[in-house]
C-alpha positions in Angstrom: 32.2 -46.9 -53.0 32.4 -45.7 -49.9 28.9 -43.9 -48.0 29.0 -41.1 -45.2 27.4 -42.7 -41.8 23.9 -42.0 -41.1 24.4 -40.3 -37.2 21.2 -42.4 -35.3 18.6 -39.8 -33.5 19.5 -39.2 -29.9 17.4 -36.7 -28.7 18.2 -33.4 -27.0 20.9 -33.8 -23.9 19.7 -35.9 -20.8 19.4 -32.4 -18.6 18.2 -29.6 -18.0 18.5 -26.7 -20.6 21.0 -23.9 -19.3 18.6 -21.5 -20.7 15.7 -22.7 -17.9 17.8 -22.6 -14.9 17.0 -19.0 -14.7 13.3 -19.7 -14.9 13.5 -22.6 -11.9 15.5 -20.1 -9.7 13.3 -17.2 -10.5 10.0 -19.6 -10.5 11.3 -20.6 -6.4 11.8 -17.3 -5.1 8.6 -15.6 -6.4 6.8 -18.9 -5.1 8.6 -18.8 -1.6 7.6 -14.8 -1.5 3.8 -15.7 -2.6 4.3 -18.5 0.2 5.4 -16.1 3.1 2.3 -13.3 2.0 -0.2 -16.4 2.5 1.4 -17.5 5.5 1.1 -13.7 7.0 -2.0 -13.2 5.7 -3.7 -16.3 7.6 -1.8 -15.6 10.5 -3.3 -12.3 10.9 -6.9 -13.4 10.4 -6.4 -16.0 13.2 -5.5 -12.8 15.5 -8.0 -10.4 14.6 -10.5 -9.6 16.4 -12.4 -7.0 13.4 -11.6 -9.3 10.7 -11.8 -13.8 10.5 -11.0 -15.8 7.6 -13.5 -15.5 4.9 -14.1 -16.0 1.6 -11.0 -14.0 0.1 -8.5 -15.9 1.9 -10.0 -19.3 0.6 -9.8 -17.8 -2.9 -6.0 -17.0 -2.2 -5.3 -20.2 -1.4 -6.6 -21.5 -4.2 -4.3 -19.3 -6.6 -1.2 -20.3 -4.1 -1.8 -23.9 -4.7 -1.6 -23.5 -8.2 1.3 -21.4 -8.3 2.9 -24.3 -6.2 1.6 -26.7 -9.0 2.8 -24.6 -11.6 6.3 -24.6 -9.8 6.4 -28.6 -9.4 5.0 -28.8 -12.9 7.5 -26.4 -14.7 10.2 -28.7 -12.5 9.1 -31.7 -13.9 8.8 -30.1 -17.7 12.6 -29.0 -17.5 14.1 -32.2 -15.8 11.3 -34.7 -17.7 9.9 -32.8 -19.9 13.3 -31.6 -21.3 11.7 -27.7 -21.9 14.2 -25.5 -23.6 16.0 -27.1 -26.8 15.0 -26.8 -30.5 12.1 -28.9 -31.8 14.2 -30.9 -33.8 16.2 -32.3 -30.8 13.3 -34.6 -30.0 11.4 -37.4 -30.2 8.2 -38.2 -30.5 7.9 -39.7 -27.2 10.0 -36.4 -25.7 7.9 -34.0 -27.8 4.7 -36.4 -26.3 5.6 -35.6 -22.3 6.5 -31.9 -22.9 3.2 -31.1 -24.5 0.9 -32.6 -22.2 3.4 -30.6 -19.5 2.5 -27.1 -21.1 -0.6 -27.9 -21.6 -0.8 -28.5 -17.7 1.3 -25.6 -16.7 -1.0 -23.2 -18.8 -4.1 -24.6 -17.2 -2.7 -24.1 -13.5 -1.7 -20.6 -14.6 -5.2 -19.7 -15.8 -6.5 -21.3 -12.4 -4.0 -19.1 -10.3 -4.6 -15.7 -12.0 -8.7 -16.2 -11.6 -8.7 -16.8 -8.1 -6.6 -13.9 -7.2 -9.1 -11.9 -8.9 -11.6 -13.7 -6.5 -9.8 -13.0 -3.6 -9.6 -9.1 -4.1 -13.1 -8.8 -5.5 -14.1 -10.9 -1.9 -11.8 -8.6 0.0 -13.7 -5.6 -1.7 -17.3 -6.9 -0.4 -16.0 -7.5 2.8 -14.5 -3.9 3.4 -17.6 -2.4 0.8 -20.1 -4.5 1.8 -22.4 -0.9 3.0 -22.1 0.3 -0.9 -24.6 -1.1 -3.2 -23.5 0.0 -6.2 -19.9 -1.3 -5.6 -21.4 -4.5 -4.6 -23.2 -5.3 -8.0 -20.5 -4.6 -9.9 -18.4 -6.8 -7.5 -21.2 -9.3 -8.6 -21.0 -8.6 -11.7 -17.3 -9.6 -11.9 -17.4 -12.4 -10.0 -19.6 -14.1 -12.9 -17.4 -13.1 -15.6 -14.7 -14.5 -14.0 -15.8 -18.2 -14.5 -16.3 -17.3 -17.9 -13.0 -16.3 -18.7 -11.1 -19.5 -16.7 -13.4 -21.8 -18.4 -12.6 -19.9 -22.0 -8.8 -19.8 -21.7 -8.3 -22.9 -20.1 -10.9 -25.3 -22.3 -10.4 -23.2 -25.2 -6.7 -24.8 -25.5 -7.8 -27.7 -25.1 -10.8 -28.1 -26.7 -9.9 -26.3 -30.2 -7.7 -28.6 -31.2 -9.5 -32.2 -32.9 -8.7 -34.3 -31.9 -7.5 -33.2 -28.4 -4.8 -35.8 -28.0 -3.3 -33.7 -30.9 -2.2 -31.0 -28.8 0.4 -33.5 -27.1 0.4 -35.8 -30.6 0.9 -33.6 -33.0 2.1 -35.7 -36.1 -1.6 -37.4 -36.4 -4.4 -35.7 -38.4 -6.1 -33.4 -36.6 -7.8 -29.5 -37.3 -6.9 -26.5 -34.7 -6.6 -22.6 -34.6 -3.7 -20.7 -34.5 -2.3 -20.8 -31.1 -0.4 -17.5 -31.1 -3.2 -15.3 -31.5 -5.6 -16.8 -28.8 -2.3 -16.5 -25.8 -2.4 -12.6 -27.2 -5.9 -12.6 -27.1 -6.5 -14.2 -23.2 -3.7 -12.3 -21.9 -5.0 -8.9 -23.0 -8.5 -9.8 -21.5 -6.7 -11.0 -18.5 -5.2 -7.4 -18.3 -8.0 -5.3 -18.8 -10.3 -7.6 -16.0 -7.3 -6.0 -14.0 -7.6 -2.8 -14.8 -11.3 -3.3 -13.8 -10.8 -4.4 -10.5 -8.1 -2.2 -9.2 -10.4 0.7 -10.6 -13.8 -0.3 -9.0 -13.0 1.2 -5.4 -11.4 4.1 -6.4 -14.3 6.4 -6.9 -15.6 5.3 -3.3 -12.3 6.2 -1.6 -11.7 9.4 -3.1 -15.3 10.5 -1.5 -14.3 9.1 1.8 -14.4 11.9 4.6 -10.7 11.8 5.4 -7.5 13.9 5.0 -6.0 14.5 1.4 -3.3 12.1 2.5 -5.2 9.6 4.1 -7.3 8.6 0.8 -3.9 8.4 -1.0 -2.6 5.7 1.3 -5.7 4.3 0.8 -5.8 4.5 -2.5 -2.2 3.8 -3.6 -2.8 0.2 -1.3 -5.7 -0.9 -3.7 -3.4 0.5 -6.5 -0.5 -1.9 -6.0 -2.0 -4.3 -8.5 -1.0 -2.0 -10.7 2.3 -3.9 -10.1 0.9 -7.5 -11.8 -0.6 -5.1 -14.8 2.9 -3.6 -15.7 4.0 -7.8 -15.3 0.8 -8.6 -17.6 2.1 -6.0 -20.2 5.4 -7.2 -20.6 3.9 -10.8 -20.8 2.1 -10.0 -23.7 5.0 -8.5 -25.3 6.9 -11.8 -24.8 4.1 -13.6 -26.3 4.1 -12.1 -29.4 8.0 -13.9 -29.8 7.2 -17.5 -29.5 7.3 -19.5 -32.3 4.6 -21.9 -32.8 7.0 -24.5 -34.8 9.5 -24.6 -31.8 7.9 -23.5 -29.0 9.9 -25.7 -26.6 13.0 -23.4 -27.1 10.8 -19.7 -27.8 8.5 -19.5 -25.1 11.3 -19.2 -22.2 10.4 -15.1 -22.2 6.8 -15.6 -21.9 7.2 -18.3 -18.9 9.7 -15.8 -17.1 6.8 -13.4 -17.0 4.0 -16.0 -16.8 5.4 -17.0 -13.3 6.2 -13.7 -12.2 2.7 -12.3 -12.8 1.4 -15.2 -11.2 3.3 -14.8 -8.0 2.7 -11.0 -7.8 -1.4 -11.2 -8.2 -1.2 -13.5 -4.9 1.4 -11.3 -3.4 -0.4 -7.8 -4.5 -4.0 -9.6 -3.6 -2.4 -10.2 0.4 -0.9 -6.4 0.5 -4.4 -4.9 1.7 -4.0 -7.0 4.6 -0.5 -6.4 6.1 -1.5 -2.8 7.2 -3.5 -4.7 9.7 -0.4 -7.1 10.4 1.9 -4.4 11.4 -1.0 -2.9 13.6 -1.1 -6.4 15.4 2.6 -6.9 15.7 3.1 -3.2 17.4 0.3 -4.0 20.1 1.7 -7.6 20.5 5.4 -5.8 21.3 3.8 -2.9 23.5 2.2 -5.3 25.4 5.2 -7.6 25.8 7.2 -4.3 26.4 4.9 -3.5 29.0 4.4 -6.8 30.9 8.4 -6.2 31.2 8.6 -3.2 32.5 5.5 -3.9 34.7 7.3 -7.0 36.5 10.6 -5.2 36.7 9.0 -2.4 38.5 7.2 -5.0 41.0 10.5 -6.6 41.4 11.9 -3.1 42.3 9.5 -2.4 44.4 9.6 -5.7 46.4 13.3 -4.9 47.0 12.7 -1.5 48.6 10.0 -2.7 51.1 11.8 -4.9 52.0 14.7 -2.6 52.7 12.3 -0.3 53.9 11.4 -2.7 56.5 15.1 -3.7 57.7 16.1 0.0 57.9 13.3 0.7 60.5 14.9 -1.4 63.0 17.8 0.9 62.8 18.2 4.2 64.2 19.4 5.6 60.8 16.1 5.2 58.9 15.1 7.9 60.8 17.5 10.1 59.5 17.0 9.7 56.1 13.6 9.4 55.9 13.6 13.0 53.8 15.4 11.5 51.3 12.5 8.9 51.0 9.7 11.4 51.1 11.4 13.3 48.2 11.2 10.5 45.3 14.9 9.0 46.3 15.9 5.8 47.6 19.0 5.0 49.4 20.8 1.5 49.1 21.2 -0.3 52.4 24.0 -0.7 53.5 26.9 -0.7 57.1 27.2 3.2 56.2 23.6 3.8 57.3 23.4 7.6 57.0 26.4 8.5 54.9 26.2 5.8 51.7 22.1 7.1 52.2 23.7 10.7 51.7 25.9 10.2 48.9 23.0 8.5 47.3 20.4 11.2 48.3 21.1 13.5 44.8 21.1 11.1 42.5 17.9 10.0 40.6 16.0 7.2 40.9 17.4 5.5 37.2 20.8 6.4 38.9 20.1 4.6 41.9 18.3 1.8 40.0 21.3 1.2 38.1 24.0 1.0 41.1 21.0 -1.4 42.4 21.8 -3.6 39.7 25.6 -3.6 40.0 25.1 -3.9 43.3 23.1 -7.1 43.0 26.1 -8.3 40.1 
């Protein structure tokens, strides 16, 4: 009687998924660009004069550091954690590390998202700070806030008993269904979005400026609108994870997780790089002009000094005229006649057979 082998458990493959090495490429680029919008952004509040680092850049920095944890994290759950293979590739230890990895990388995301909303709702009470109606609803927001971190981050935690059940799932334990609470938190996440972006609409429209004016204005505060188009498609991807093998389902969802991440720091710095372009054009005008402004003292050196040698000669005198009409004349044996040939040409002219003469 022969019997068919029993093939032992090995787990899923000892790398990372080829589904996830989209998500670690995209994940570093939209971190590097959130990287480079904090970078400009407190580079330009250390050379303002109107505007110092206040609370709205703190608040930034906050969401960036998260989005950097979310990027080591989400590293780790793809090389460690082993993210991206059917459930029943694992073990229980494997299933063990990748849980308590999500569960991490869900928290930093909820951590990221808030603060960006603190940093624009800063940045609004420091621009708005003369309107008092804005400014309560301003307050107003930043209280909800708070609320909603400490509901969608605690509330994955928390509703599952006991909590080590949420990286231990095999023991007893009680819990809600997961799927409907990510829907739930990432609709309210979207509409404190829409919220914000609308609050200083009403105020700019009524500004005393040109038609065209308000809608750069405007259209600035509006590019948020960018993280609630990355919100929307989020939620749609939620709705298609599986709760029995979420390892391999959720890739979708953590595509557009990252990505509205990154863009709510990157949209939340955008209000600020008008004023880096203004610095960056007065920093090259004045660079441009020191330039010019040495050349021309450099220039001017030269024809004193030539000035002064043709004085001791009898054919300064002689072209003096061409002097006293806006021309200079290149010393030179000639005397009169190279100061002649010279006489009609214009001083750029003349500057430039300076310089080949000096070559």
């Amino acid at each position: 009687m022969s019997s068919t082998p029993t093939q032992p458990f090995v787990g899923h493959p000892d790398r990372v998924s080829p589904r996830e090495h989209d998500v670690l490429a995209l994940d570093a680029v939209f971190t590097f660009l959130s990287t480079i919008s904090v970078i400009v952004r407190f580079i330009t509040r250390r050379y303002s004069s109107e505007m110092k680092v206040w609370w709205d850049d703190w608040m930034i920095l906050v969401a960036w550091c998260a989005a950097l944890a979310f990027l080591v994290l989400g590293v780790v759950d793809r090389t460690i954690g082993g993210a991206g293979y059917h459930i029943d590739t694992y073990s229980r230890e494997q299933l063990t590390t990748f849980f308590q990895l999500s569960l991490s990388v869900t928290v930093v995301y909820n951590i990221s998202i808030t603060f960006s909303k603190a940093s624009v709702l800063f940045l609004y009470e420091r621009i708005f700070s003369v309107y008092n109606r804005l400014r309560l609803w301003i307050r107003i927001m930043l209280c909800i806030l708070p609320a909603y971190l400490l509901s969608a981050s605690f509330g994955l935690i928390f509703t599952t008993n006991p909590v080590q059940a949420q990286w231990k799932y095999w023991i007893p334990h009680t819990t809600i269904d997961k799927l409907p609470f990510y829907i739930v938190t990432g609709v309210a996440n979207l509409l404190l979005d829409i919220v914000i972006l609308s609050l200083p609409q009403t105020i700019v429209w009524k500004l005393h400026q040109s038609l065209k004016t308000r809608i750069s204005i405007a259209t600035v505060f509006l590019l948020g609108g960018f993280v609630c188009i990355s919100s929307i498609v989020r939620i749609t991807a939620l709705t298609t994870i599986k709760t029995n093998d979420l390892m391999f389902s959720f890739h979708n969802s953590t595509i557009w997780t990252l990505v509205e991440m990154n863009l709510s720091i990157i949209c939340a710095c955008l209000p600020v790089m008008p004023k880096t372009i203004k610095l960056c054009k007065q920093k090259y005008g004045q660079s441009t002009s020191k330039l010019n402004s040495s050349q021309a003292r450099g220039e001017n050196d030269y024809w004193r000094s030539a000035d002064s040698r043709n004085k001791k000669s009898p054919s300064a005198t002689a072209v003096s005229s061409f002097s006293s009409q806006g021309y200079r004349v290149l010393p030179g044996s000639n005397g009169i006649a190279e100061g002649a040939q010279l006489a009609t040409l214009p001083p750029a002219h003349l500057k430039h057979n300076y310089e080949m003469t000096e070559v």
